[in-house]
N, C-alpha and C positions, 0 to 999 in steps of 0.2 A: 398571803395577806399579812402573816408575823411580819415577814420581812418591810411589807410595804408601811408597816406598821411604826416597826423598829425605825424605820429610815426619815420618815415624816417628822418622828419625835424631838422636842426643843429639852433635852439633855439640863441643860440649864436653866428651864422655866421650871424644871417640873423635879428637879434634884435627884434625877438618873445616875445611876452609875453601870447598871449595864441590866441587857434582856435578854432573855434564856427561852428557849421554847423545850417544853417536856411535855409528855403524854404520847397521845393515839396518834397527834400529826405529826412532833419528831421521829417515832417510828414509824411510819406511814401504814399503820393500821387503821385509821381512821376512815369512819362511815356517814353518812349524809347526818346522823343524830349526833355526831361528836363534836366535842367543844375545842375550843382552842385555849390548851393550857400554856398561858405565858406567866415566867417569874418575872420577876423586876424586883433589883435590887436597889433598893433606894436609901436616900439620906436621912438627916432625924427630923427635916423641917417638915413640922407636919399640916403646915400652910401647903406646900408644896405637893405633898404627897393626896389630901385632898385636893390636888386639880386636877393630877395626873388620876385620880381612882375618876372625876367624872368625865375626864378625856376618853379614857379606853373605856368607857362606859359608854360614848357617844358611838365607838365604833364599834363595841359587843352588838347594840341595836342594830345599828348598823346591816353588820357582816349577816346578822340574824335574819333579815329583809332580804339582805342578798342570794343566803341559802335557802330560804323559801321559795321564792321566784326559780332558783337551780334545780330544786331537789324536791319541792312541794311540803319538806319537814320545815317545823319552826318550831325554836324550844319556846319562848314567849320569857324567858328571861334574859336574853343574849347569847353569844354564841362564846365569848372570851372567859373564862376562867381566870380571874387573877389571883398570884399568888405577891405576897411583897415580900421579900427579904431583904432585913439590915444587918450592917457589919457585923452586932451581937449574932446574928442568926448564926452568920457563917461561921463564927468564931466558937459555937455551942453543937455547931452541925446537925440544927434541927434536920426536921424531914425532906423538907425543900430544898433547905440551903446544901445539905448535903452532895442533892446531887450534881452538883457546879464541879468536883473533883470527884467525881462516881467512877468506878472501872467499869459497873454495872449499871446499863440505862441514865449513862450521864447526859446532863441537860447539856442543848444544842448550843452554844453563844448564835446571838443574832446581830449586837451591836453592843461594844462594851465605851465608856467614856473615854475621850481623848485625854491624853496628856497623862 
């Protein structure tokens, strides 16, 4: 679903620069209760970035419906975790952004910007 997620997404509407998946699904320890934790690293337009928080929001509900009907669990606030990271983050190597160059439990790239 990150993937089908990551592939759908308009890079350009939504001031993408690239998606990471970390957690319980990049290691595939993950349980019918677990969320999907995706980064996204984005620009500083913050028109953009609120469309992209209600986009993946449409599809946390979503996926949320979907794992219920699979698995009978439903968290009731979505199933996606978002995490944002911008250029500062990575550049400070907060907690997140960090793990984009981790040795240890580095995030997954799923799709990063062209060009």
């Amino acid at each position: 679903m990150a993937q089908l997620i990551a592939d759908r997404m308009d890079f350009e509407r939504f001031g993408v620069k690239g998606i990471y998946l970390i957690g319980s699904v990049k290691n595939a320890t993950a349980g019918p209760g677990s969320d999907i934790d995706l980064m996204i690293h984005v620009g500083d337009d913050t028109g953009k970035v609120e469309l992209l928080k209600a986009w993946i929001e449409g599809w946390s509900y979503g996926l949320d419906e979907f794992n219920h009907s699979m698995t009978g669990h439903r968290s009731g606030s979505g199933l996606i975790d978002l995490h944002l990271i911008t250029d500062q983050d990575i550049l400070a190597g907060t907690c997140f952004a960090v793990k984009i160059g981790a040795v240890d439990d580095r995030a997954r790239v799923i799709r990063l910007q062209k060009g």
